[in-house]
C-alpha positions, 0 to 999 in steps of 0.5 A: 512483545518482541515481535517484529511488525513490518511496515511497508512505507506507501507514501511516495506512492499512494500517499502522493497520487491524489495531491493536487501539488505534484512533486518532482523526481527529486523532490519524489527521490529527497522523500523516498531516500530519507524514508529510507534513512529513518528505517522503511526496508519496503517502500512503494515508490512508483506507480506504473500507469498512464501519467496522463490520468494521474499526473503525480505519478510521472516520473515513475523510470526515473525514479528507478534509474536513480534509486542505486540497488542495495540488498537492504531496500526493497523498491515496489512498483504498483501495476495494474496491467500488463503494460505496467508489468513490462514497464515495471520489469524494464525500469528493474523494481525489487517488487511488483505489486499487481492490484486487483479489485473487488468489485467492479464498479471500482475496477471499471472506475480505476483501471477500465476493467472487470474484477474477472479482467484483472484476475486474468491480467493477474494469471497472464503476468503471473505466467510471463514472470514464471517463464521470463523471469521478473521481480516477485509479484505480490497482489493488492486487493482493493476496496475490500470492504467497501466500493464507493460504487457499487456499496458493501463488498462481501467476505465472499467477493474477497475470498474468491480472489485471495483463493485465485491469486494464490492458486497463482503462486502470488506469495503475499496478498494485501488486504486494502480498506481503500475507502476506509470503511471497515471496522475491526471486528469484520477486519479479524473475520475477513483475515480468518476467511482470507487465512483458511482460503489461502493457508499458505501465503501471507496476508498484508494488510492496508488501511485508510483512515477515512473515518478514524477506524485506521489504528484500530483496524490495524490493531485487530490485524496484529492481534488476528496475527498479521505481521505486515502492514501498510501506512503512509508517512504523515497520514497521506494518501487517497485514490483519484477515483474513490470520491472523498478519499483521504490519507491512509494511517499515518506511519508514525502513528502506527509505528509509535502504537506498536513500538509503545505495546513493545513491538519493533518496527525498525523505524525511528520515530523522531525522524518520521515525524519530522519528514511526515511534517516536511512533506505536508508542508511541501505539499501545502497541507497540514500533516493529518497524522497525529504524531506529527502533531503531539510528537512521541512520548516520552518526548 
């Protein structure tokens, strides 16, 4: 049970931008440094989207331009157009992280577009980078089991995407449960069909906790043999446009889920905890992992 899990911190970005309380660049680069320091080697610190649709992302260029380059910590910028591309090019991201959605009700809703328009946006940035050069490109699909908007989302909706994205050369696809509304069971037969789609690349994979089905899904993820996954420190997070959005799953939970089975992660958990409990405060909330409630164990 030595297995290496690598978790993706998304905290300084999906865990900040539905925060009624922005934080500032330094407040935003004291949590993406002590993140660090407790073990995150992949983090999502910057969004790269308009600021003045969603405000707790400004920012985004300073950050970078503080953040000093070292071959241990991988910076992801999150795109969602070709704007975002070339901001995320210039302000010199370690990744680029292109989103697309699977529906449209939700494409239109959070980026103005299409699934088919973001598809294309994908393959025109995908082409610039192979001719321009650029950070790597990996693709999130969102709301892959479910659209507030538009209601279920089929395993064929997200296998046509995973199927183009890696045509494309995209060498790593998330899997994202935006609204948090799958459960584990349909969470194995989507990676399945996600695997036999795209056999060659490798699958991420991103869970909100919506309705309490976080940890479990992303147990069935690691036993359907996905090694990458996504979690927030302290549980935050949300979409400003998925209505009732909540937190994804908690970084120390899942650390102290695998970390207890005897998997590593390469995180310290006490340190988590404490930072996902400092955050919460700055933020006027509540922590809403449980950890930072219960604490580890043995304490």
């Amino acid at each position: 049970m030595s297995r290496f899990i690598q978790i993706v911190e998304v905290g300084p970005r999906d865990g900040l931008q539905n925060e009624k309380l922005s934080l500032s660049v330094d407040e935003k680069l004291d949590l993406i440094r002590k993140l660090e320091a407790a073990g995150a080697r992949r983090t999502e610190v910057v969004s790269f989207v308009n600021p003045n649709r969603v405000p707790q992302m400004a920012g985004a260029e300073e950050i970078m331009t503080a953040l000093s380059a070292d071959l241990e910590h991988a910076r992801i910028g999150l795109v969602l157009n070709m704007r975002g591309w070339e901001r995320c090019v210039a302000a010199q991201c370690d990744e680029a992280n292109v989103v697309v959605c699977a529906s449209d009700g939700f494409g239109l809703a959070n980026q103005g577009a299409t699934v088919r328009q973001q598809i294309d946006a994908l393959a025109a940035i995908a082409e610039r980078q192979a001719v321009e050069g650029g950070p790597p490109i990996t693709a999130t699909i969102s709301v892959a089991f479910g659209c507030p908007f538009d209601g279920e989302v089929s395993e064929d909706q997200v296998v046509a995407i995973v199927r183009e994205a890696a045509a494309l050369g995209v060498a790593e696809i998330a899997i994202a449960d935006t609204i948090g509304v799958a459960d584990p069971w349909t969470v194995r037969k989507r990676i399945e069909a996600a695997r036999a789609a795209a056999p060659d690349t490798r699958l991420r994979m991103h869970f909100h906790d919506t309705r309490n089905t976080g940890l479990a899904n992303a147990y069935a993820s690691v036993e359907a043999g996905v090694d990458v996954l996504d979690a927030s420190v302290g549980g935050l997070g949300g979409c400003p446009f998925a209505p009732n959005a909540t937190g994804n799953i908690g970084t120390e939970d899942l650390v102290y889920m695998l970390e207890r089975a005897g998997f590593e992660t390469g995180y310290d958990l006490a340190a988590l905890i404490e930072i996902g409990r400092e955050i919460s405060a700055k933020l006027g909330k509540a922590p809403a992992s449980s950890l930072a409630r219960a604490g580890g164990f043995p304490a």
